[in-house]
N, C-alpha and C positions, 0 to 999 in steps of 0.2 A: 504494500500500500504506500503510494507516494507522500514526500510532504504534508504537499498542497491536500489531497483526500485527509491526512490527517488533523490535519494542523491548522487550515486557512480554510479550507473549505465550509460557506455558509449556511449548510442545511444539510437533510438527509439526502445523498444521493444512491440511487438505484440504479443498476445495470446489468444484461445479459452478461453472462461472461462466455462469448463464443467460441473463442479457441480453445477452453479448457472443454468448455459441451463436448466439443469434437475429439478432442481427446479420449474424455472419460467413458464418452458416449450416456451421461443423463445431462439434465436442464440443470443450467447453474444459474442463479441471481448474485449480483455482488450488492451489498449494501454496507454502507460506511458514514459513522458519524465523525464529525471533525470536532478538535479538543474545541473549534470555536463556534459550534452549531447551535447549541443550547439547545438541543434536539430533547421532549420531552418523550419519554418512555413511551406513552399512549400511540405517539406520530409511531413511533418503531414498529411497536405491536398491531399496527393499523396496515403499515405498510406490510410486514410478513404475513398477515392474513389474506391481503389482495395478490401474495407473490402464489404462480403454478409452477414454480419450477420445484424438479429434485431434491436439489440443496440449494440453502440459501446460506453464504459466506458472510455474515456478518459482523463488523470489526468497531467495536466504539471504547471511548475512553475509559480505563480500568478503573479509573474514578468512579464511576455511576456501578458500585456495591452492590444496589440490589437489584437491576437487571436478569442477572444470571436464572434465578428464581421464577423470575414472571414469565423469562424465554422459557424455561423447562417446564411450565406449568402448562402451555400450550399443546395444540396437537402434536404438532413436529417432536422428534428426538433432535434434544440440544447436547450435541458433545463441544467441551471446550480443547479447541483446537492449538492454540499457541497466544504465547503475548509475545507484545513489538516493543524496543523500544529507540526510541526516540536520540539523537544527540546535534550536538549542535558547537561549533567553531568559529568566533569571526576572524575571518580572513587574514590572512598575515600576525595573528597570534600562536601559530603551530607551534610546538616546542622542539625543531627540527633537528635530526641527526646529521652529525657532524658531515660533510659529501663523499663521495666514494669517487675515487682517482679510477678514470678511464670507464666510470658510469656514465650512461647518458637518460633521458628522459624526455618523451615528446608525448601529444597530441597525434596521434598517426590517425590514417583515415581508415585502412585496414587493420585485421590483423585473421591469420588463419583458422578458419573455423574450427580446426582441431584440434589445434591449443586453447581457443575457447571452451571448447565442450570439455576437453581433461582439467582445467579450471576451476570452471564448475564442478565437475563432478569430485573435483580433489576437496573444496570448501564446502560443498554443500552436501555434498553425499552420505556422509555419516548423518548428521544434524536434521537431514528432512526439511520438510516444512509444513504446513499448516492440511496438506491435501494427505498427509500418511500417516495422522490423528481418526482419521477417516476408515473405516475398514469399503468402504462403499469403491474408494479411490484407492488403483494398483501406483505402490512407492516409483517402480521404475519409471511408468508414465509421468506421473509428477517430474520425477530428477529429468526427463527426458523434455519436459516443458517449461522447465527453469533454464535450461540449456538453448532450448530453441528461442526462448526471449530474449538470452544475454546474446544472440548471436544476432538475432536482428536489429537489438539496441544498441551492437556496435560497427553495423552493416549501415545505421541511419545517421549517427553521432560520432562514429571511430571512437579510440580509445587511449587512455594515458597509458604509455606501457615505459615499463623499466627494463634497460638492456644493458648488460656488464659488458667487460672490456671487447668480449668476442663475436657482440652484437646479438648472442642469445637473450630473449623475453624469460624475463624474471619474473616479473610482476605485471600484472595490467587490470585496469579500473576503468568502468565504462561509466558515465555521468552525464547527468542533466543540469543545463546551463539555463536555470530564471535570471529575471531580472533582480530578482531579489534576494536568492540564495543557486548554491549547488550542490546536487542531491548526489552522492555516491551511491550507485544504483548496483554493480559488483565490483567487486575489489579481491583481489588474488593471487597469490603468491605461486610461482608454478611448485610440486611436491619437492626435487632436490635440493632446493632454497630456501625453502622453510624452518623456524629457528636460525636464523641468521642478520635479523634486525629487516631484509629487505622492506618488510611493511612500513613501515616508518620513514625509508625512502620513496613508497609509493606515496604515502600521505604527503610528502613536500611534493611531491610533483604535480599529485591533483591540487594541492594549496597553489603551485605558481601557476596553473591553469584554469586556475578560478577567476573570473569575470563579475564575480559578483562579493555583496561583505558578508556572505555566511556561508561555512559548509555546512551541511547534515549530510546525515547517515542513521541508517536503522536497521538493527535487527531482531533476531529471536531472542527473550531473555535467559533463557537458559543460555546463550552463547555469553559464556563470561571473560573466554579468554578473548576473545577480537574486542570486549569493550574493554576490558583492564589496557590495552592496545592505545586505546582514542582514549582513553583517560590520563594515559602516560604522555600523550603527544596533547593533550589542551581540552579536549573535548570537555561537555559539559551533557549529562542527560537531561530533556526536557520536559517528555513525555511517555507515556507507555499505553497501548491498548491493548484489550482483548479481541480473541478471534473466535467466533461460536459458527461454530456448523447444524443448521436448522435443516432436519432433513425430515421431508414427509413421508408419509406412511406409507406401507406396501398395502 
């Protein structure tokens, strides 16, 4: 869930979610309250009654306590899926690693889809995400569609990538450029690089490719070691939601 759905966004929004339908093969709904919605409980439960889909992916701020309750008290099976959380950098406050002699780091337009997909599947592969909380939803699929987004988000936007002295990709971060922040969207270390600080160099280089005076970034709570990561390099949390999967009845 991006930012802006989290964080800025003015009200309840709804939406198919059609690449995952096709994936999973049932009807998905996305629905998502932002920490700035003021979204009252009633509007939620109003809008999941008028949803016909499958499941319904519902993400709102882990603030609102007693939610959980009213979802599960409805027809649908509420499993809770994952919590997000939130962080946040202003720009040029990173607490940067020292540079690395005969590193380089750019904004490239490409990069190989198959070092993308091993990427991913290197960061995200164990950890899941929100679709393998679900028995409804096969994990492979899922990791198979996390893969095929980080490949078109970086097929639309290119990607920050870190290369050591022999022009090998180290590291590479695919992002989104607001006017008013930017969103680390994946971030990744290739597997033989890993435990070696490289993270930390990819974080100065999405900082000096930022355009805007804030980074974010978000992930799963349980991932504690990438946030001790941004908390060593400046980060700050800001927010956290929950993720409920409303699924109707057979």
């Amino acid at each position: 869930m991006s930012w802006y759905d989290a964080l800025e966004a003015g009200e309840l929004t709804v939406r198919p979610s059609v690449d995952a339908a096709k994936r999973f093969g049932v009807s998905i709904d996305r629905m998502s309250v932002s920490a700035s919605a003021g979204t009252p409980l009633a509007e939620v439960l109003g809008a999941v009654e008028r949803s016909t889909a499958d499941v319904i992916v519902l993400r709102y701020p882990a603030r609102e306590t007693t939610w959980f309750a009213a979802l599960a008290s409805g027809p649908r099976q509420a499993l809770l899926a994952d919590t997000v959380v939130y962080w946040s950098l202003p720009t040029g406050k990173g607490r940067r690693p020292a540079p690395l002699a005969g590193f380089s780091t750019q904004l490239e337009p490409t990069v190989d889809e198959d070092l993308v997909d091993d990427v991913v599947a290197d960061v995200f592969g164990d950890s899941g995400n929100h679709y393998c909380s679900n028995p409804i939803f096969d994990r492979t699929l899922a990791l198979a569609g996390r893969q095929d987004w980080a490949r078109r988000r970086i097929a639309e936007a290119g990607a920050v990538v870190l290369r050591g002295p022999d022009r090998r990709v180290l590291a590479l971060a695919a992002v989104d450029q607001q006017r008013s922040w930017t969103e680390i969207q994946v971030a990744g270390v290739v597997p033989a690089e890993q435990g070696r600080g490289r993270y930390g160099h990819l974080l100065a280089a999405i900082e000096d490719a930022c355009t805007s005076r804030r980074l974010v970034v978000s992930t799963q709570g349980h991932l504690t070691g990438i946030q001790r990561i941004w908390a060593r390099y400046g980060f700050e949390p800001v927010h956290n939601l929950l993720t409920v999967h409303l699924v109707a009845a057979t």
